[in-house]
Structure formats: structure tokens, C-alpha cells
C-alpha positions in Angstrom: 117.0 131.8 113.9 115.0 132.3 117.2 111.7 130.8 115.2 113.7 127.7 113.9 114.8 127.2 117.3 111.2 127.4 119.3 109.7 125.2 116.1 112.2 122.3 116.7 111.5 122.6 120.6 107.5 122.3 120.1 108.4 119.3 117.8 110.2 117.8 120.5 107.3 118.2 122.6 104.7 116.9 120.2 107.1 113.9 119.1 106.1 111.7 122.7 102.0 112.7 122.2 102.5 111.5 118.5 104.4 108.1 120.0 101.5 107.7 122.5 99.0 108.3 120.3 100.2 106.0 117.6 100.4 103.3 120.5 97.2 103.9 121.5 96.1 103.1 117.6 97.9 100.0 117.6 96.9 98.9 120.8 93.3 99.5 120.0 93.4 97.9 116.4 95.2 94.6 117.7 92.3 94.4 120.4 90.0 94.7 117.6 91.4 92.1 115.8 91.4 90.0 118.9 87.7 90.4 120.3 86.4 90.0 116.8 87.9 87.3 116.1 87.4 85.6 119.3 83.3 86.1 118.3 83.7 84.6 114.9 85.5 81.0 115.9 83.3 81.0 119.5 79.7 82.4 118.9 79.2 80.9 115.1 79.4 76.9 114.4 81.2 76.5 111.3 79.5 74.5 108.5 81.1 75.2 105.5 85.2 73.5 106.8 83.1 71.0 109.2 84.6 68.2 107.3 88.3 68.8 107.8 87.8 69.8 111.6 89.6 66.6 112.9 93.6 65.8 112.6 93.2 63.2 110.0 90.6 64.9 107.5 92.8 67.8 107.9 96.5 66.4 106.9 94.3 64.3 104.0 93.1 67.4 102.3 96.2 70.0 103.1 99.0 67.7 102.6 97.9 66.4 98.6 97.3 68.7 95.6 97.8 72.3 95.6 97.2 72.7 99.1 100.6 70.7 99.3 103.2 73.2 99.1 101.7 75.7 101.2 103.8 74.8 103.5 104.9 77.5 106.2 101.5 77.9 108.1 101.0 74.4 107.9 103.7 73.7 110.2 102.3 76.7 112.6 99.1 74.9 112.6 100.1 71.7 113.6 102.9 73.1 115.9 99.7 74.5 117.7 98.0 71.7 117.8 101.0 69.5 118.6 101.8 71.7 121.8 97.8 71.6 123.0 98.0 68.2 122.7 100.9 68.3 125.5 98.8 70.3 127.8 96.1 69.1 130.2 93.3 70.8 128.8 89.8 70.6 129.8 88.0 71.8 126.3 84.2 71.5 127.8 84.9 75.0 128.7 84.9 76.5 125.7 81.5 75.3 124.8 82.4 74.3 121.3 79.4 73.2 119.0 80.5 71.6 115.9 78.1 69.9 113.3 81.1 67.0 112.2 80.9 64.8 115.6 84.3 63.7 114.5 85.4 67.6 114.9 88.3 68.1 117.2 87.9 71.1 119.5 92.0 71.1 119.8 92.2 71.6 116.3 89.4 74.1 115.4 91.4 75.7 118.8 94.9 75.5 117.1 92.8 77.5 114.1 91.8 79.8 116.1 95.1 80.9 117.8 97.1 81.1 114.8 94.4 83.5 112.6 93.9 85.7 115.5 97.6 85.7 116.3 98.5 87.0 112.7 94.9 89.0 112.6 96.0 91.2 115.4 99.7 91.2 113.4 98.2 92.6 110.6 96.2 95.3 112.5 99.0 96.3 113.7 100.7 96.8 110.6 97.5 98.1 109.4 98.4 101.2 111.5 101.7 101.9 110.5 101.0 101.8 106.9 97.7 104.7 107.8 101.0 106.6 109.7 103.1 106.7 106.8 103.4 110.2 104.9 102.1 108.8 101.7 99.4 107.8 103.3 96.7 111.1 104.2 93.1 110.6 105.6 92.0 111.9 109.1 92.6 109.7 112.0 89.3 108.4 112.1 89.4 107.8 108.5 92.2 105.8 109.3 90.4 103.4 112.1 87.5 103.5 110.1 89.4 101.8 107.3 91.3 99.4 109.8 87.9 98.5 111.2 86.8 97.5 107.7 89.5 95.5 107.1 89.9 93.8 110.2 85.7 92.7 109.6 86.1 91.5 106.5 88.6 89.4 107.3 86.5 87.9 110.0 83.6 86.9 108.0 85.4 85.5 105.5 86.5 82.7 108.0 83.9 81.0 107.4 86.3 79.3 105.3 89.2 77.7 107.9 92.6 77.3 106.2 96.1 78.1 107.9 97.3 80.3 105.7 95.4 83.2 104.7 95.5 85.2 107.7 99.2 84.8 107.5 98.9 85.5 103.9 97.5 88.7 104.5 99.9 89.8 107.1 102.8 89.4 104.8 101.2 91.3 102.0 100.6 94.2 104.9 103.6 94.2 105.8 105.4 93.8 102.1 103.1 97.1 101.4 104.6 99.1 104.5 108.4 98.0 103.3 107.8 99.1 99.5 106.4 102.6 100.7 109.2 102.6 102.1 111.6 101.7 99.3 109.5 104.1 97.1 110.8 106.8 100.0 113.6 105.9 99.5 115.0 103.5 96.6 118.0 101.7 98.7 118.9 98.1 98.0 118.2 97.5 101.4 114.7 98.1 100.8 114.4 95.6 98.2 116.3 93.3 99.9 114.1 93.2 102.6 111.1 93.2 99.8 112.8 89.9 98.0 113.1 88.2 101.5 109.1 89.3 102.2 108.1 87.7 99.1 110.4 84.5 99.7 108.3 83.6 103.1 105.0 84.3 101.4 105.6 82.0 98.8 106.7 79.0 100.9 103.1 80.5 103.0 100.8 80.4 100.0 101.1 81.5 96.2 98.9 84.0 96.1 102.4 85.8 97.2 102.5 86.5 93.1 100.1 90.0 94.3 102.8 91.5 96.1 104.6 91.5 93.0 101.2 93.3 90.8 101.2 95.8 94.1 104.8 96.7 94.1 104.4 97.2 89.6 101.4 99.5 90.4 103.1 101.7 92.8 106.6 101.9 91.3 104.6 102.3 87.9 102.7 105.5 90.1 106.1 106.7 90.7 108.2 106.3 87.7 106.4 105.6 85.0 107.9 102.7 82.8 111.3 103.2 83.7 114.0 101.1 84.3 113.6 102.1 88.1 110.1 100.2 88.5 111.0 97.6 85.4 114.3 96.2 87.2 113.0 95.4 90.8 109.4 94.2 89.4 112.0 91.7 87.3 114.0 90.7 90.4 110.6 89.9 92.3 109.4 87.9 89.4 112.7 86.2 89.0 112.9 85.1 92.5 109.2 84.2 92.9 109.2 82.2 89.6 112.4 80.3 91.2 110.8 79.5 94.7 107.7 78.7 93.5 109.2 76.0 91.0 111.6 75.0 93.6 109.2 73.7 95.7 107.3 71.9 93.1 110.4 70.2 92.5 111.2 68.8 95.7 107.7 67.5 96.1 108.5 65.6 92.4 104.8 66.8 91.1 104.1 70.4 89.6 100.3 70.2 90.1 98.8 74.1 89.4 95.5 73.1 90.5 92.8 70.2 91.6 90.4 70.6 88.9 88.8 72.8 86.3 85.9 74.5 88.2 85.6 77.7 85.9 82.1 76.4 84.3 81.1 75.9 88.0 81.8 79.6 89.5 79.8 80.8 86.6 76.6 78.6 87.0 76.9 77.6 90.9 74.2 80.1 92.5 76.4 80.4 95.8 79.0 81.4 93.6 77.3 84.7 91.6 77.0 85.7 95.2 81.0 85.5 95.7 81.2 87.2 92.5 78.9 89.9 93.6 80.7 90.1 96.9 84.0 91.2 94.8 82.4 93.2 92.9 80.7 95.3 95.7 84.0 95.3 97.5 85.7 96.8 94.7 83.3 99.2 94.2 83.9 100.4 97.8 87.5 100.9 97.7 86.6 103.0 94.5 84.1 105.1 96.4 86.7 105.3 99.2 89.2 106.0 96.6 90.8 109.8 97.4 90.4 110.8 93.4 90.8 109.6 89.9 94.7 109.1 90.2 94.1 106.5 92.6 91.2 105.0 91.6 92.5 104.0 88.0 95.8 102.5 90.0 93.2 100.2 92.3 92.0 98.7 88.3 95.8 98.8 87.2 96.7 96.8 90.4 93.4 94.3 89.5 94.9 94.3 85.5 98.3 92.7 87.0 96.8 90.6 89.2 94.7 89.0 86.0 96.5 85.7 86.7 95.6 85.0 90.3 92.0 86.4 89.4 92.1 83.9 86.5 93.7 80.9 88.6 90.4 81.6 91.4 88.2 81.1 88.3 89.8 77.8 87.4 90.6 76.3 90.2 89.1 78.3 92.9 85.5 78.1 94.4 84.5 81.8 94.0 82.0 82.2 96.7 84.9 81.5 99.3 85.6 85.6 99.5 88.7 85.2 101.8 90.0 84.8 97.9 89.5 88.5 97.2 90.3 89.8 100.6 93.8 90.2 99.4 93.1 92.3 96.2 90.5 94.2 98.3 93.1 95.0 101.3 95.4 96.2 98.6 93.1 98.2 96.8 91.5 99.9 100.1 95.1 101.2 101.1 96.2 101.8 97.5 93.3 104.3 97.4 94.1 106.3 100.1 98.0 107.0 98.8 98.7 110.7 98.2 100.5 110.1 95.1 102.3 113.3 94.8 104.7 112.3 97.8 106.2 110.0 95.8 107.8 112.2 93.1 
């Protein structure tokens, strides 16, 4: 009795040292996220998005086709740029170089804000998925792999779009609320999980991977059982009916803006996409913790066959930011100590 005692005292006394130190992490990681993010969009002129650097170029290309009902960090974007354009702002002192003269420096600014803003969100729920218990690897294993993330991430904004960084964010944070509904399997959980996947579907459709992430991980838990069939079905059901919904209040259903599958397999910039997903998968595979996890990272790549499939079609493969998803799950889903679940 005297043990049990002393034992819950010294956790009492460890429990503000674990506070800090998980505040220090997230501190550190969202600073991370901030300075490289800062170097990417200030130190590097853009030439691959030069074109649609400018207000009108912009609203041409993200307000027609697919790009058309990816609506919610469209509005951020301009929001941004709207409220910049209120403010007496001097923008010679950023030093911008752009290789489009008709590039505006508010807009590649409003850009700028809003990825680094939901970069440094992401960090930080990097962090609290590497402090769950499912999740074992030392703690600088765990920066390590934050650090990894938060770099690929940068580079891959070499392509400028307002949604992906939010995109990723919501898929970080969708994979911190389903370890917890795999804790434990409360409606509340999947409540919250449905409501997840409702923003990230008005964000960007690629929202259809949270669904492949949370079938992996129930499957890792239950098998195929009605407790992983049933909220994988709900997920589907409600994506399937926001992702039509919005197709029908624009009138037009449009899945893509061309057939470029022929092109991603003869395009030479495009075998070097291709060899950057492959290089990335094999690193969350070498990362992997064992076997277990490493055949869930391909069983979470087999469900995501459509979006993969959809990149090929109507993608441009050698724009990598459209693997960063598949790789940030994968990376995490590797270092899951599967036995917690059961």
C-alpha cells in the first residue's frame, strides 16, 4: 500500500516535466515549420506556379474545372489577400524576385501565410500523434521523423496551391482522433472523425485517404469485423454525399481536366516524380518498426488505389506534394506499436 502510494506521488512529480517537455517539442517543431518555410517562399524564386502568381491568373485557373470545388482554402487565400490589400504595405521589403513581371508580391505573400500557418499546425499535431501510446520510438526518433516531414513538405512547394498544406493538417489531425477512437471505440470519436472528414472534403478530395487510413488501422485492430466494416461505411457514406453535393450545386460533375496518364509515363520530369514516390515509400519501409507495420503501410497504399489512380489520369506526377499525403501516413503508420490496440 506504502509502494502504491510513493509511485502515484513520483507520477505526480514527473507529470509537469512530461507537460514541459512535450511543450518544448511542440514549440520547437512549430518553429521548424515556421523558419523552413519562411526559406522556401523567400530565398527560392518560384518557376514552376509563376503563371498564376497574380489575382486574375489565379481565380482563372482555381475557380474552373476540378480546382473548382476546392473550396475552403480558397476562401482563406483570398481572405489573406483581401485583408493585405487593406493594409498600407510597403512590399520592397521583402525583396521578392519573381520571373512572371505580372506576379503580385501580395498574393505569392497571402501564399505564404496561409501554408506556413497550417505547416506549423501540422507540426504541432505532428507531436501529439509521436506522444500517443500507440505510438513508440525514442524522443529523438520522434523529432527526427517530424523533421522529415516538416522538409518534405517544404520542397514540395514548389508547386503553390491553397490547399494542400491544409490538406495535410486535416489528415494529421484525423490520424490523432482515430488513434484515439481505436483507444477507445465511443461515438464521440467518430463523430468527431465524420466532422474531420466533412471539412477536408469541402478543402480538397484527396480527403477520400483518411477514409483508406482509418480501414488500415481498424482492419490492424479488428480484423474484418463489423467494428472496422461499419464506421469505414459511415465515412464512405458521408464522403460520397459531400463530395456529390458539391458537384451539384456547381451544376457540373467534372472528375478531372484531362487524360494525362500517357503523359506521366513518357514525360521525363515525370519518371523523376515517380521515382520520388517510390524512394519515399521505400523509406517509410526502412523506417518501418517490423513486418506487421510494414505490410499495413502497402495495405494503406492498396486502398488508396483510387487517388493513386486519379494522380495518374489527371494528375501531373512530378508535382510530389501529390504523394506527400500517402507518404505522411505511411511514415506514422510505421511507427504504430500494433499490440496496444488489442
Amino acid at each position: 500500500m506504502r509502494g502504491s502510494t510513493e509511485d502515484r506521488i513520483s507520477l505526480l512529480k514527473k507529470t509537469p516535466d512530461l507537460k514541459l517537455k512535450l511543450f518544448s517539442k511542440i514549440v520547437f517543431a512549430a518553429l521548424l515549420a515556421f523558419v523552413v518555410n519562411s526559406f522556401v517562399y523567400f530565398s527560392f524564386g518560384n518557376i514552376y506556379s509563376s503563371k498564376i502568381l497574380n489575382s486574375a491568373d489565379f481565380q482563372a485557373q482555381f475557380k474552373s474545372g476540378i480546382y473548382q470545388y476546392r473550396k475552403l482554402s480558397g476562401y482563406f487565400l483570398m481572405g489573406i489577400y483581401d485583408f493585405l490589400s487593406s493594409l498600407n504595405i510597403d512590399y520592397q521589403i521583402f525583396k521578392l524576385k519573381f520571373f512572371n513581371p505580372a506576379s503580385d508580391s501580395k498574393l505569392y505573400l497571402s501564399f505564404y501565410i496561409l501554408n506556413t500557418f497550417f505547416l506549423m499546425l501540422s507540426a504541432v499535431v505532428m507531436v501529439m500523434i509521436t506522444d500517443t501510446k500507440n505510438f513508440v520510438a525514442t524522443s529523438s526518433e520522434k523529432i527526427l521523423l517530424i523533421a522529415i516531414c516538416i522538409f518534405t513538405i517544404g520542397i514540395s512547394q514548389f508547386v503553390l496551391v491553397p490547399y494542400d498544406v491544409s490538406s495535410y493538417f486535416l489528415l494529421l489531425i484525423f490520424f490523432w482522433f482515430l488513434l484515439k477512437y481505436l483507444e477507445q471505440t465511443s461515438v464521440k470519436y467518430l463523430i468527431i472523425l465524420i466532422a474531420i472528414l466533412a471539412i477536408s472534403t469541402f478543402n480538397r478530395e484527396s480527403s477520400a485517404l483518411s477514409i483508406s487510413l482509418a480501414a488500415t488501422l481498424l482492419y490492424a485492430k479488428f480484423g474484418i469485423k463489423k467494428e472496422s466494416i461499419v464506421p469505414v461505411l459511415i465515412l464512405a457514406i458521408f464522403f460520397s454525399a459531400i463530395y456529390l453535393g458539391i458537384r451539384y450545386s456547381q451544376g457540373a460533375f467534372t472528375t478531372n481536366d484531362g487524360n494525362l496518364y500517357l503523359k506521366n509515363f513518357t514525360d521525363f520530369k515525370n519518371w523523376l516524380g515517380i521515382l520520388f514516390c517510390v524512394v519515399f515509400l521505400f523509406l517509410t519501409l526502412v523506417l518501418a518498426k517490423n513486418t506487421q507495420n510494414k505490410n499495413l503501410i502497402f495495405l494503406f497504399h492498396f486502398l488508396s488505389i483510387p487517388y493513386i489512380a486519379m494522380c495518374f489520369y489527371a494528375g501531373i506526377i512530378y508535382e510530389i506534394r501529390l504523394y506527400v499525403p500517402l507518404f505522411l501516413g505511411s511514415l506514422f503508420i510505421g511507427q504504430l506499436q500494433l499490440s496496444k490496440f488489442e
